[in-house]
N, CA, C and O of each residue as an XYZ file, in Angstrom:
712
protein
N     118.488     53.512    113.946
C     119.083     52.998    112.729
C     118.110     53.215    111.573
O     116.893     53.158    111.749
N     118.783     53.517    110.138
C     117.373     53.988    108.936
C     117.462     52.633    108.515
O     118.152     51.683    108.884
N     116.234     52.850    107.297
C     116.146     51.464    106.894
C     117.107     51.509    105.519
O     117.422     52.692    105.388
N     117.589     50.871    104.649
C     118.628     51.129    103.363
C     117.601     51.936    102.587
O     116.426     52.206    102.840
N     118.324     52.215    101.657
C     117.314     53.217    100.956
C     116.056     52.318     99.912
O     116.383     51.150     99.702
N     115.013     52.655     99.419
C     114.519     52.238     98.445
C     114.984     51.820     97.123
O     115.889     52.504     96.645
N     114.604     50.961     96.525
C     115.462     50.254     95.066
C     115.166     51.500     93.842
O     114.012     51.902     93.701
N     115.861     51.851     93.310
C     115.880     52.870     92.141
C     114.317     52.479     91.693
O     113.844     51.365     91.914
N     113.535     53.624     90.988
C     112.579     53.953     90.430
C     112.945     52.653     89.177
O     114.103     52.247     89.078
N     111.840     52.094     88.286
C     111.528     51.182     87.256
C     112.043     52.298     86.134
O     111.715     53.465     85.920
N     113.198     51.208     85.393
C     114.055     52.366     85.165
C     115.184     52.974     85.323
O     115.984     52.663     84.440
N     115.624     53.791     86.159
C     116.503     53.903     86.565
C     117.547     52.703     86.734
O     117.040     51.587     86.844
N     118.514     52.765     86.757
C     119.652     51.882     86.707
C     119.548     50.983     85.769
O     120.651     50.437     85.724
N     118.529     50.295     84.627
C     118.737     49.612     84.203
C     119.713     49.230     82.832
O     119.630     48.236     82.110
N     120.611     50.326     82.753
C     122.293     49.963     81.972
C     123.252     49.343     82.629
O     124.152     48.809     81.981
N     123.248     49.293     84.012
C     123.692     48.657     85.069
C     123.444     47.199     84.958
O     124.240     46.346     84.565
N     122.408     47.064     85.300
C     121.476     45.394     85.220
C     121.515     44.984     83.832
O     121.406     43.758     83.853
N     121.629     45.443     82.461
C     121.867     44.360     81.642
C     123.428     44.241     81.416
O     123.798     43.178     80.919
N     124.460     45.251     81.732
C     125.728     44.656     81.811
C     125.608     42.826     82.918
O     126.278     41.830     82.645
N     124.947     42.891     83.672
C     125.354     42.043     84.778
C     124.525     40.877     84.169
O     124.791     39.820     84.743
N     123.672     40.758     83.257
C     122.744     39.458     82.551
C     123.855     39.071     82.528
O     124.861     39.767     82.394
N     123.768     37.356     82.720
C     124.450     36.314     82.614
C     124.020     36.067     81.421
O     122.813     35.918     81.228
N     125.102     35.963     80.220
C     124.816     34.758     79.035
C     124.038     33.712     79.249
O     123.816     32.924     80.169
N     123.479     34.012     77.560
C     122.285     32.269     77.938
C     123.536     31.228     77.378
O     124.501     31.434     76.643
N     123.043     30.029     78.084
C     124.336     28.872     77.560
C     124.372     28.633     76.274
O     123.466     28.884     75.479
N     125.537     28.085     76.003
C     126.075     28.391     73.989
C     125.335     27.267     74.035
O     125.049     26.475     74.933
N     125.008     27.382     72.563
C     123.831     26.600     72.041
C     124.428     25.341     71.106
O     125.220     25.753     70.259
N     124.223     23.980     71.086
C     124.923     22.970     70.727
C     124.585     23.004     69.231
O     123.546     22.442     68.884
N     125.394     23.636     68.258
C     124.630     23.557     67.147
C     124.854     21.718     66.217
O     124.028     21.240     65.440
N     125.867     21.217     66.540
C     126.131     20.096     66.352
C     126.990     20.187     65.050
O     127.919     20.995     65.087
N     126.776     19.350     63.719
C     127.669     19.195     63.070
C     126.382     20.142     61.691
O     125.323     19.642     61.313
N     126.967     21.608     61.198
C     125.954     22.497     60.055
C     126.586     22.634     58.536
O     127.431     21.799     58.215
N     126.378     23.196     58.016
C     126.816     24.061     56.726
C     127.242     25.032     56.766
O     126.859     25.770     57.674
N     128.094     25.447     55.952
C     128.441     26.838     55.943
C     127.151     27.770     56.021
O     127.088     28.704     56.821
N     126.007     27.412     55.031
C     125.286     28.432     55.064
C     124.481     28.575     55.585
O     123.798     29.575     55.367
N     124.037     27.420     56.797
C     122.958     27.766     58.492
C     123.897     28.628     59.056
O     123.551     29.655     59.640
N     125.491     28.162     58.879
C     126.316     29.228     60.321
C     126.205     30.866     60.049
O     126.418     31.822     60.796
N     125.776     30.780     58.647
C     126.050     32.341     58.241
C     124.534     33.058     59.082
O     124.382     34.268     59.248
N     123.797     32.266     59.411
C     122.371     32.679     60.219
C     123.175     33.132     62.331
O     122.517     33.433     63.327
N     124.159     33.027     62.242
C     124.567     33.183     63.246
C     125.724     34.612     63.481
O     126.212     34.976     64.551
N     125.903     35.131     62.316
C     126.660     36.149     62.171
C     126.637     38.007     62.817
O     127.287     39.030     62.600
N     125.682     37.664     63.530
C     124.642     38.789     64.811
C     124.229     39.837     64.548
O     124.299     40.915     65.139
N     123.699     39.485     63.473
C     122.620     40.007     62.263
C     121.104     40.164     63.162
O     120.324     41.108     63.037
N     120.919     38.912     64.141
C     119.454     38.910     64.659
C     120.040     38.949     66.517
O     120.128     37.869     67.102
N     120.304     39.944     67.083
C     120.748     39.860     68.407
C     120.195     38.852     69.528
O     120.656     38.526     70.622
N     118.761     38.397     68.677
C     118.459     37.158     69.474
C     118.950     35.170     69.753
O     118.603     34.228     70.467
N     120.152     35.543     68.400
C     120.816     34.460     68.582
C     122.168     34.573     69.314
O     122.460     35.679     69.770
N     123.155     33.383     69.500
C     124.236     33.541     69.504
C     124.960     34.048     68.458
O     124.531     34.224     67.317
N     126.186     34.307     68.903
C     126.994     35.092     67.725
C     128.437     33.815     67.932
O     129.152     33.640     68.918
N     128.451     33.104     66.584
C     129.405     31.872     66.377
C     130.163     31.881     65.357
O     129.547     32.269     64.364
N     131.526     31.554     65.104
C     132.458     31.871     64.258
C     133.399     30.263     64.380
O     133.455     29.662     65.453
N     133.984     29.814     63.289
C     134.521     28.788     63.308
C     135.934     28.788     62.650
O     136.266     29.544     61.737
N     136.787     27.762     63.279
C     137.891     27.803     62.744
C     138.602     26.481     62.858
O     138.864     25.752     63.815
N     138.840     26.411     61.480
C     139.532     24.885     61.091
C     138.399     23.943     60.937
O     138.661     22.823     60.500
N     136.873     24.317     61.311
C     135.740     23.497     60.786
C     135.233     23.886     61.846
O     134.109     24.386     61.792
N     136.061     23.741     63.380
C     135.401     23.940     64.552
C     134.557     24.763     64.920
O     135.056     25.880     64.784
N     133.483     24.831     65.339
C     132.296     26.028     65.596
C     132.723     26.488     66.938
O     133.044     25.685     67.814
N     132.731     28.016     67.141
C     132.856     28.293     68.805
C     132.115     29.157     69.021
O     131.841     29.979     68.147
N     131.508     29.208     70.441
C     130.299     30.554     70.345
C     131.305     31.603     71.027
O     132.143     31.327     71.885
N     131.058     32.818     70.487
C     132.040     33.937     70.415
C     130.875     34.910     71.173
O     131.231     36.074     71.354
N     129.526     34.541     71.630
C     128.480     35.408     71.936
C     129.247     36.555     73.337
O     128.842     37.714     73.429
N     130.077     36.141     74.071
C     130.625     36.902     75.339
C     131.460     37.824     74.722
O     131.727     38.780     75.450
N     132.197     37.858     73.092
C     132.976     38.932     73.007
C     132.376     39.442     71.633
O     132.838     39.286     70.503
N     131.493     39.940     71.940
C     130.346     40.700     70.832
C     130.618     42.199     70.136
O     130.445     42.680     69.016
N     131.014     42.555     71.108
C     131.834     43.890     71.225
C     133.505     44.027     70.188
O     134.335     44.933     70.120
N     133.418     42.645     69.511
C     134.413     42.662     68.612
C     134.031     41.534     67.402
O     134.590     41.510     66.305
N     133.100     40.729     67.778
C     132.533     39.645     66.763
C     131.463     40.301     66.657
O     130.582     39.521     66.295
N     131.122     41.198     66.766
C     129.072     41.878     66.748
C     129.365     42.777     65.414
O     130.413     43.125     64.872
N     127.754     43.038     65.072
C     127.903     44.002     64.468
C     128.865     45.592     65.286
O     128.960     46.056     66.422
N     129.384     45.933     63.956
C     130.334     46.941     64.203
C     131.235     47.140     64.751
O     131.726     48.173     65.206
N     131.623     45.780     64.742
C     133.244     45.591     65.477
C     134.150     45.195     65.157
O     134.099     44.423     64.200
N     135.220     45.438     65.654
C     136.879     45.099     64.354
C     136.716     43.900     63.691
O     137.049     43.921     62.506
N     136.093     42.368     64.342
C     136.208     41.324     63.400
C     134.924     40.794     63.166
O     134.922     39.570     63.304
N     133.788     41.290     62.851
C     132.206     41.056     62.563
C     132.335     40.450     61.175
O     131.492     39.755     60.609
N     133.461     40.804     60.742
C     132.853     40.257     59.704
C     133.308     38.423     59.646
O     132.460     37.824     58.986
N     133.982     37.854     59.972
C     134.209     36.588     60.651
C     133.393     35.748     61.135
O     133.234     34.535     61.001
N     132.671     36.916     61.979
C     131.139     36.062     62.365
C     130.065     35.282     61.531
O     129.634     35.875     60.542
N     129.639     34.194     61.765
C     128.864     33.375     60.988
C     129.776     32.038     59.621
O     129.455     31.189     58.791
N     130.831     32.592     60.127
C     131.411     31.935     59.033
C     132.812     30.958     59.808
O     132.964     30.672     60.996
N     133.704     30.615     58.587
C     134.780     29.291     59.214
C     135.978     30.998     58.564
O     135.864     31.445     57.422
N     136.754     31.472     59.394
C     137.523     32.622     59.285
C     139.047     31.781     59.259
O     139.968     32.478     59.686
N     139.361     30.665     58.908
C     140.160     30.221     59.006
C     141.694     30.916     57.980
O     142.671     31.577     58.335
N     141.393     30.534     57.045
C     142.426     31.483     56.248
C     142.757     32.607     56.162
O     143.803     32.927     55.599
N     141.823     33.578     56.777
C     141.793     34.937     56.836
C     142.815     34.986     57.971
O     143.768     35.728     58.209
N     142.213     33.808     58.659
C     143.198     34.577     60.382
C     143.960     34.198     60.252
O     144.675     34.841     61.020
N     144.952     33.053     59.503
C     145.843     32.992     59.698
C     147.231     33.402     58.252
O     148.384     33.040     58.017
N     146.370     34.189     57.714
C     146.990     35.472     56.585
C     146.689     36.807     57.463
O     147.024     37.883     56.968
N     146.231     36.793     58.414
C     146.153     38.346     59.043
C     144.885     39.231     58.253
O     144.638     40.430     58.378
N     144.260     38.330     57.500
C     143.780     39.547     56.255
C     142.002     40.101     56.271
O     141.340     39.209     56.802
N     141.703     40.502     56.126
C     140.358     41.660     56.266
C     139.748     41.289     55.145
O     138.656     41.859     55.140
N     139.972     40.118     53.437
C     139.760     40.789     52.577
C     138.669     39.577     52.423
O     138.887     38.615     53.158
N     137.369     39.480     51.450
C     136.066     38.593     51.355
C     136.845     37.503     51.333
O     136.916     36.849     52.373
N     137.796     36.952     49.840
C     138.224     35.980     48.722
C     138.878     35.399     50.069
O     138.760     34.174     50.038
N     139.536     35.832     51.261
C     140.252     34.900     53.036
C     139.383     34.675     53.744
O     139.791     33.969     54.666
N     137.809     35.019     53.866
C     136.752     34.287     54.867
C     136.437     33.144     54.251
O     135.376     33.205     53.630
N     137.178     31.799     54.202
C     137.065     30.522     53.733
C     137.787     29.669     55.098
O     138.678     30.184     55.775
N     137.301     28.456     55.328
C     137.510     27.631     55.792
C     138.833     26.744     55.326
O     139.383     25.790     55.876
N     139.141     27.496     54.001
C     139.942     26.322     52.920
C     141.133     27.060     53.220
O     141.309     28.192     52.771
N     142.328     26.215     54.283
C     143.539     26.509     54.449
C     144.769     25.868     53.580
O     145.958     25.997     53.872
N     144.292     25.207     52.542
C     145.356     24.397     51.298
C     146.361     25.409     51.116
O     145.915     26.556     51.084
N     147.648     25.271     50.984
C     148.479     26.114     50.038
C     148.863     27.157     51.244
O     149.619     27.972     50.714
N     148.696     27.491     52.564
C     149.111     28.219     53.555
C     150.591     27.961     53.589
O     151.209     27.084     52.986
N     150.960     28.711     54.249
C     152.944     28.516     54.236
C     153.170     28.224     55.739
O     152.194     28.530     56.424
N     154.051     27.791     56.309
C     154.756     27.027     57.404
C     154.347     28.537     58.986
O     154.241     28.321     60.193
N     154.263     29.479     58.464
C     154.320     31.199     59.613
C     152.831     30.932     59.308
O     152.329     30.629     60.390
N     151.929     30.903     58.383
C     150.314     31.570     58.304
C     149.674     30.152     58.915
O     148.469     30.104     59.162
N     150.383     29.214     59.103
C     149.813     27.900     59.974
C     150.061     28.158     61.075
O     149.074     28.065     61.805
N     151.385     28.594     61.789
C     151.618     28.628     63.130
C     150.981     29.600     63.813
O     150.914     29.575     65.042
N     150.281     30.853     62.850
C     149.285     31.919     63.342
C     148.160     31.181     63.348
O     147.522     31.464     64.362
N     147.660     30.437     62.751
C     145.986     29.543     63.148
C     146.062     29.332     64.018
O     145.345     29.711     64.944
N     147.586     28.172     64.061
C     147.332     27.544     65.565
C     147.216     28.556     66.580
O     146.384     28.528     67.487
N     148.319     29.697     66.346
C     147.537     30.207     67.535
C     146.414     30.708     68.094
O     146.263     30.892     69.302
N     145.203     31.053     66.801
C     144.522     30.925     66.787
C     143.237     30.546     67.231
O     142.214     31.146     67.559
N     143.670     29.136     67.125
C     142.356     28.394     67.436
C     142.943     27.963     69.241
O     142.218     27.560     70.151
N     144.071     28.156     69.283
C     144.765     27.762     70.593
C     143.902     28.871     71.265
O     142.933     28.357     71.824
N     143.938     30.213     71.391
C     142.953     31.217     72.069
C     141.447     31.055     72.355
O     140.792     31.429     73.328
N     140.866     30.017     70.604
C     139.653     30.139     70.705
C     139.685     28.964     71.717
O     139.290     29.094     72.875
N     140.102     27.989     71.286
C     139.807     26.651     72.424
C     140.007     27.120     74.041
O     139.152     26.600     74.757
N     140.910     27.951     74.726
C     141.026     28.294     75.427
C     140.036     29.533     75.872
O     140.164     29.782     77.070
N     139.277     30.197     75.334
C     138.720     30.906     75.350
C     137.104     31.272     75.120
O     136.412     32.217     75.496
N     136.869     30.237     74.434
C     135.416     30.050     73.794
C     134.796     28.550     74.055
O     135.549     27.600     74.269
N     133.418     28.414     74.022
C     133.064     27.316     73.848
C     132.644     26.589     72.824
O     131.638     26.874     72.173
N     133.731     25.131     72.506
C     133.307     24.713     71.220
C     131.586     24.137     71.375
O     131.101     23.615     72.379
N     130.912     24.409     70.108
C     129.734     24.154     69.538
C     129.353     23.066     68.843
O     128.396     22.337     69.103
N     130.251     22.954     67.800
C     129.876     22.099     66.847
C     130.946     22.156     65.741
O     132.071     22.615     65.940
N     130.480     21.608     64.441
C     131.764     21.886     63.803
C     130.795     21.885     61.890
O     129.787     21.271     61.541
N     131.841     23.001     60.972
C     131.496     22.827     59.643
C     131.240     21.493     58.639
O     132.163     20.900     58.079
N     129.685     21.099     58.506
C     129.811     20.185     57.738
C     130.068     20.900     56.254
O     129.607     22.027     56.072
N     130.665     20.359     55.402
C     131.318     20.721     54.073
C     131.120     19.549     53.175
O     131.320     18.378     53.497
N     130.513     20.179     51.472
C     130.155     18.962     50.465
C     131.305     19.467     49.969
O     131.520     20.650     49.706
N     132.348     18.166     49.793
C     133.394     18.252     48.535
C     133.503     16.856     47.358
O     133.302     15.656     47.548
N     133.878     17.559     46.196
C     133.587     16.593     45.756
C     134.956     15.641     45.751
O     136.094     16.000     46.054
N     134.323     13.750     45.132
C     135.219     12.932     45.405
C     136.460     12.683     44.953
O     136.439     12.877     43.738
N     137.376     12.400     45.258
C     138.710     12.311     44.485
C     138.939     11.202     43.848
O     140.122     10.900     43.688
N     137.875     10.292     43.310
C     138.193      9.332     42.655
C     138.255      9.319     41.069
O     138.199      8.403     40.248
N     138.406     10.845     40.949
C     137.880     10.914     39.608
C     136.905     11.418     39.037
O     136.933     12.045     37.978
N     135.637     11.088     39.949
C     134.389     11.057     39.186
C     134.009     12.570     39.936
O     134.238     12.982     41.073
N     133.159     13.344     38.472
C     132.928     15.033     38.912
C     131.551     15.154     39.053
O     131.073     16.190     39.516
N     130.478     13.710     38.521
C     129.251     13.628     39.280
C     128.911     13.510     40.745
O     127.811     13.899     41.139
N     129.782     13.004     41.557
C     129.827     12.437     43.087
C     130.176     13.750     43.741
O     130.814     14.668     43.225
N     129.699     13.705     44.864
C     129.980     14.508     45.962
C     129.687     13.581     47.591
O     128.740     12.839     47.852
N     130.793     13.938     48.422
C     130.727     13.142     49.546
C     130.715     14.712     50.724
O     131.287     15.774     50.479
N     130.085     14.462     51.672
C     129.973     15.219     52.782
C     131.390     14.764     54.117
O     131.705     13.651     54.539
N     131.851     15.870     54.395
C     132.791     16.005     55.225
C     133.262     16.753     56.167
O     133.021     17.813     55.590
N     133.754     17.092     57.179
C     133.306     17.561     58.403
C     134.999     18.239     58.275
O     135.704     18.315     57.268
N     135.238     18.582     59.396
C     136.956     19.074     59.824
C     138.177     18.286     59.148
O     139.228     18.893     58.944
N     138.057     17.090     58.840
C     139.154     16.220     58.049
C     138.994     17.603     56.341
O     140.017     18.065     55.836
N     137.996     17.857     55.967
C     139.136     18.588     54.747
C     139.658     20.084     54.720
O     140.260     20.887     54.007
N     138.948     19.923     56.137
C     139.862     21.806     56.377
C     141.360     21.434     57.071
O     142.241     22.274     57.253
N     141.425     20.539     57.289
C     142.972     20.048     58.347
C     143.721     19.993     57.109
O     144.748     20.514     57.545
N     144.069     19.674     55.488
C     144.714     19.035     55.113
C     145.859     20.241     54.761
O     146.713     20.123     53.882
N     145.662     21.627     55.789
C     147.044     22.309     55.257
C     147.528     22.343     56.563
O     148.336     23.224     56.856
N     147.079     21.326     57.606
C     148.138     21.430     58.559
C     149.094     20.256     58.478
O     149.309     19.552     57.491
N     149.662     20.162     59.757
C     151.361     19.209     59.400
C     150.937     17.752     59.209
O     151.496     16.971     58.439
N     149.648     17.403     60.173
C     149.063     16.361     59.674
C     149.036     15.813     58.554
O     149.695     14.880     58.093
N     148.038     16.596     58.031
C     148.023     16.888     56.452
C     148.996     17.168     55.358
O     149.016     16.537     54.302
N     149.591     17.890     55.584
C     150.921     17.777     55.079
C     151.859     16.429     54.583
O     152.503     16.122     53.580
N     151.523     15.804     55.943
C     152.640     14.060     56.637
C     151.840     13.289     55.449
O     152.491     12.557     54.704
N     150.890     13.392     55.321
C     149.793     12.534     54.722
C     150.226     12.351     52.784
O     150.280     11.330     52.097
N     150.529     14.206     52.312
C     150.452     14.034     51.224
C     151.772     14.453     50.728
O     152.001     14.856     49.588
N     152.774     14.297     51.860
C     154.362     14.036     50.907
C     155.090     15.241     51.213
O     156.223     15.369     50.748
N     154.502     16.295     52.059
C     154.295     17.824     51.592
C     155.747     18.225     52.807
O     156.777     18.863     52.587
N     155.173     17.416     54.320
C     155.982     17.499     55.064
C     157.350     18.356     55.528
O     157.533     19.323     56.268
N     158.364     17.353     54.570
C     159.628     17.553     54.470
C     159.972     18.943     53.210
O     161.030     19.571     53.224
N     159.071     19.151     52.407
C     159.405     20.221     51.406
C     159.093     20.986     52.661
O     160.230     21.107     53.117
N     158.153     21.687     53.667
C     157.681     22.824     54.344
C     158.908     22.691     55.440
O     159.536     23.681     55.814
N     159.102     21.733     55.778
C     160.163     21.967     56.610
C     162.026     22.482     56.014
O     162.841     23.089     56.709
N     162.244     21.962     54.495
C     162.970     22.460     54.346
C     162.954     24.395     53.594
O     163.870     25.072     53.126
N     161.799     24.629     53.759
C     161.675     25.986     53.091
C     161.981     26.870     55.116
O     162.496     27.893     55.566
N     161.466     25.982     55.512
C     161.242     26.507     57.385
C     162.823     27.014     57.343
O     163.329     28.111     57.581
N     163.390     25.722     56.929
C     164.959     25.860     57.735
C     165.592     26.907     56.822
O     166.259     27.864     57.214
N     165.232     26.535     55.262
C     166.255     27.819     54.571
C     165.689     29.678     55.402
O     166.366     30.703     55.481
N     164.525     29.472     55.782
C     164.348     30.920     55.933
C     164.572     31.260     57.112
O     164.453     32.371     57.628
N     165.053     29.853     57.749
C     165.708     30.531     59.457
C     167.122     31.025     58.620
O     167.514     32.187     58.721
N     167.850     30.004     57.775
C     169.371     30.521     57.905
C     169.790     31.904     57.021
O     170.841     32.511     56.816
N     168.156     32.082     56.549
C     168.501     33.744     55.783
C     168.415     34.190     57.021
O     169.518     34.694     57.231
N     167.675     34.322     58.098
C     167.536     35.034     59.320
C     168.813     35.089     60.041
O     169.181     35.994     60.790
N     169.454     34.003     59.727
C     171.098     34.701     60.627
C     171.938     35.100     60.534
O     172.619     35.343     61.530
């Protein structure tokens, strides 16, 4: 009987062996700013590569090959891609977190959205955001987390009256559809 063969020369095979590296575990970034997450955009291959949506942070580091540099959605990376993804759109003025004013179809594309990422990614952390206060006053600023990126969903909507107008624009554009 032979013995198996010897292990490849130092070297050899090793495009093989870094496909098979196991990811290092996603990194808890906790609750950031827009502009630490933009330090995550895989600019420095020694970090994770993290992208957020609806405030939510998810590490996207396993599908790099499309969140990395030079890949269909890199540019998303480091940032809250929320409006963009759910306008479909490629363009700077849609890499915002700020989904206000979306229509009843460019919400139900987030959700699906973030329905993939949650299913698919591991949440991280989430966008802290300074907005200022609504009491009036344009000296104040209060810090806020995922509550002011939600306020163009139905939640949000229920909240500010908006509701029943989106649902009746829903229904007129089903009955043009029939």
């Amino acid at each position: 009987m032979k013995p198996p063969p010897p292990p490849p020369a130092h070297g050899a095979g090793m495009r093989s062996s870094r496909r098979c590296e196991p990811l290092p575990p996603p990194v808890q970034s906790g609750e950031v700013t827009e502009e630490e997450l933009r330090a995550y955009d895989g600019s420095d291959p020694k970090k994770p590569l993290l992208m957020a949506i609806k405030g939510q942070i998810y590490d996207v580091t396993q599908s790099r090959m499309f969140y990395g540099p030079g890949g269909p959605y890199a540019l998303f990376a480091g940032k809250d891609a929320s409006r963009a993804l759910a306008k479909m759109s490629f363009e700077e003025k849609d890499l915002t977190g700020d989904i206000s004013g979306l229509g009843p179809f460019e919400l139900e594309a987030l959700h699906d959205w973030e329905y993939k990422f949650m299913s698919k990614y591991v949440k991280v952390g989430t966008v802290k955001k300074t907005v200022p206060v609504t009491d009036g006053s344009t000296s104040e600023t209060a810090e806020a987390s995922t509550q002011t990126t939600e306020r163009g969903t139905a939640e949000g909507q229920a909240e500010h009256g908006e509701a029943k107008e989106s649902e009746s624009k829903e229904s007129a554009a089903e009955e043009t559809r029939e």
